[in-house]
N, C-alpha and C positions, 0 to 999 in steps of 0.2 A: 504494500500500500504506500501511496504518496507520502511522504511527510508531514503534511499538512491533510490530511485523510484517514481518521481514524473509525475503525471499523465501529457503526451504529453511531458514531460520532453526529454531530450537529450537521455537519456538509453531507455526509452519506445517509443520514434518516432525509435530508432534503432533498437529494437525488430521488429516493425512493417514491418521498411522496409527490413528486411530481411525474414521476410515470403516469398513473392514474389519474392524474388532476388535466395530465395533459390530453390524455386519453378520451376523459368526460367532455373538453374543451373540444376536441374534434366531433367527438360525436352529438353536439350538441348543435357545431357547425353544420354537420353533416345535412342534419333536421330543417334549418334552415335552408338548403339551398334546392334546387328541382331535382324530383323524384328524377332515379338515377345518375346523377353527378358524380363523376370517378374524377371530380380534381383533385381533391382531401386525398384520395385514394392511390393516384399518379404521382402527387406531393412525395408522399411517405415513402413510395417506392423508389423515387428518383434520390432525397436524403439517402434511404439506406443501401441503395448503391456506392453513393457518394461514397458512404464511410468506408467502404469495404475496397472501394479504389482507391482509398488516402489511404486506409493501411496497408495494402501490400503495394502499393507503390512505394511509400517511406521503406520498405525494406529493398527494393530495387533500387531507390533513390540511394541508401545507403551502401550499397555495390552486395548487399547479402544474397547467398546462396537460397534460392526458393526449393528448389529441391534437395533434401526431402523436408528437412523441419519447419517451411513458412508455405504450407500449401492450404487451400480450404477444405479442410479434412474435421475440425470443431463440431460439436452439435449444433453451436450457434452458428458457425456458418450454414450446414447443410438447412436450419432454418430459415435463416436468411434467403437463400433460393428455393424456397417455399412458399416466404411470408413476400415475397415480391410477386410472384406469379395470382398468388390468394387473394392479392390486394387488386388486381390488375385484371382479374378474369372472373371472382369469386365462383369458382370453380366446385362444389364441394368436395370432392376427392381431396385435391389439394388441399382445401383447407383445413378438413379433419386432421391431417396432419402437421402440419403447421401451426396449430393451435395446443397442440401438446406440446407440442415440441419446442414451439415459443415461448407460451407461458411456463412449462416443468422446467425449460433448461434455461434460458435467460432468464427469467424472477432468479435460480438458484444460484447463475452469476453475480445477480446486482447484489443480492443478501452478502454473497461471499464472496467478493473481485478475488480473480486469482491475479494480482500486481504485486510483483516484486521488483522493485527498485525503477519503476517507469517512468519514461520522459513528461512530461504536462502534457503533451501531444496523443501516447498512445493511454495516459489516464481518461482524457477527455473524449478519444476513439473508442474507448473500450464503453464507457459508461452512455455516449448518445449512440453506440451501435447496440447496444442489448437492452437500452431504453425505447430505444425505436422499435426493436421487435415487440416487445409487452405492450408497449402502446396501442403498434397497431393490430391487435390481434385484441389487447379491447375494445380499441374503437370498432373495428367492425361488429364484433358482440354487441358493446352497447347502442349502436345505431341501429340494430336489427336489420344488418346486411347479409349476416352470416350465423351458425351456429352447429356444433356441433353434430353428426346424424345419430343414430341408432348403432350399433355396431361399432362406431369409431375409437374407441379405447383399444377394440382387439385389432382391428386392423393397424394404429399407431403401434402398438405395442411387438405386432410382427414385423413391422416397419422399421422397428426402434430395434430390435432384437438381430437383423439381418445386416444393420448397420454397425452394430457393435461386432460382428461375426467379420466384415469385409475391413471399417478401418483395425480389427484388430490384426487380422492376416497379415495389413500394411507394415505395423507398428511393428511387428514382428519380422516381418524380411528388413525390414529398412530400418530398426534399431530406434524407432520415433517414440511420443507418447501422444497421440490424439485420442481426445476424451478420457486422459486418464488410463488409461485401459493397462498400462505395463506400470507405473508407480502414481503414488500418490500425488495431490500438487503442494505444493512448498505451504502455501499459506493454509491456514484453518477452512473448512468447507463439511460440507455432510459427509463427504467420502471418510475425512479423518476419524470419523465414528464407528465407521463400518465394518472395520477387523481388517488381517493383514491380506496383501495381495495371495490369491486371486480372488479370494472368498468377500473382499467389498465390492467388485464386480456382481456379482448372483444378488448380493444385497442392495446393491445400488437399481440390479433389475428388479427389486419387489418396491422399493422407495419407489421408482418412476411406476409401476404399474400402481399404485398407492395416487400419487399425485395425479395422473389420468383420471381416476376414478373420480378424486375431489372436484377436478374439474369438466367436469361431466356430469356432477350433481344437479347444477342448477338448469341442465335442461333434460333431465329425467321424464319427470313427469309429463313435458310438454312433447318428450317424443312419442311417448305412452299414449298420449292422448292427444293429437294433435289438434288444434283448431281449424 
């Protein structure tokens, strides 16, 4: 973490609460403007391209090796080309997954930055690119553009489960750690709870099917019974 950034500190609870506030703020634009408007929608996706160009550019900018350690191989990446396509096509397939995957894996970035010892550049990259995903995966919720289907937890979940199977193959030829998958990450996270490697892996897959489920709750009933 930054120096000036301490974990639940005063700056990082303000982070937080403005995901959501900022979220409410679109969706409330949203309401506002003529039934099917994808500007809000075009916006958020063109920002979170943005970020995802600024940072692996700054590492090409910096003469660094992209392969193998600086590829988009993250679960917050693989969401990221999700939560753009979901925002841009409101697809359901796509978004069913992009909604888990957004909210279970970036919310459990911003709670826990994995930042050790980072520039103000990639602190402020990291935080409006895993901010941007939560966001827009509420604004779409809260403006009733989008919502989870019936079935979508087990379909994320074999989605989520075939992705840990391929980057870990990676991680393993090529000596990497994307998502954790071969050691822990340096700073404090839900992983450092879960018992040693491999076995926080298996735990880390019943956390994520746990998290699915929570958010999944709120539209239960209404898939049950649709209007």
């Amino acid at each position: 973490m930054p120096a000036n950034l301490h974990l639940f500190g005063i700056v990082h609870l303000a982070i937080l609460a403005a995901v959501p506030l900022l979220a409410l703020l679109l969706a409330a634009v949203q309401r506002k403007l003529p039934p099917g408007s994808r500007a809000v929608r075009v916006a958020l996706s063109l920002l979170l391209l943005l970020c995802t160009i600024l940072y692996y550019g700054s590492f090409a900018a910096h003469g660094e090796q992209m392969f193998p350690n600086h590829l988009p191989l993250e679960l917050c990446d693989i969401s990221l080309w999700l939560v753009i396509p979901a925002l841009l096509t409101l697809k359901p397939a796509i978004f069913d997954l992009a909604y888990y995957f957004a909210l279970a894996g970036a919310s459990m970035s911003l709670l826990t930055p994995n930042l050790t010892e980072p520039s103000l550049f990639l602190s402020v990259q990291f935080f409006a690119d895993h901010g941007l995903l939560v966001t827009a995966m509420l604004y779409l919720v809260w403006s009733r553009q989008a919502r989870p289907r019936p079935g979508s937890v087990g379909r994320a979940m074999l989605a989520f489960n075939i992705l840990i199977a391929v980057i870990g193959a990676f991680d393993y030829i090529f000596k990497t750690n994307y998502m954790f998958l071969r050691a822990k990450p340096e700073t404090v996270s839900l992983l450092t709870f879960l018992g040693p490697w491999p076995w926080y892996i298996v735990a880390g897959d019943g956390v994520a099917f746990s998290l699915f489920l929570i958010l999944y709750l709120p539209f239960r009933a209404a898939n049950v019974n649709p209007s």
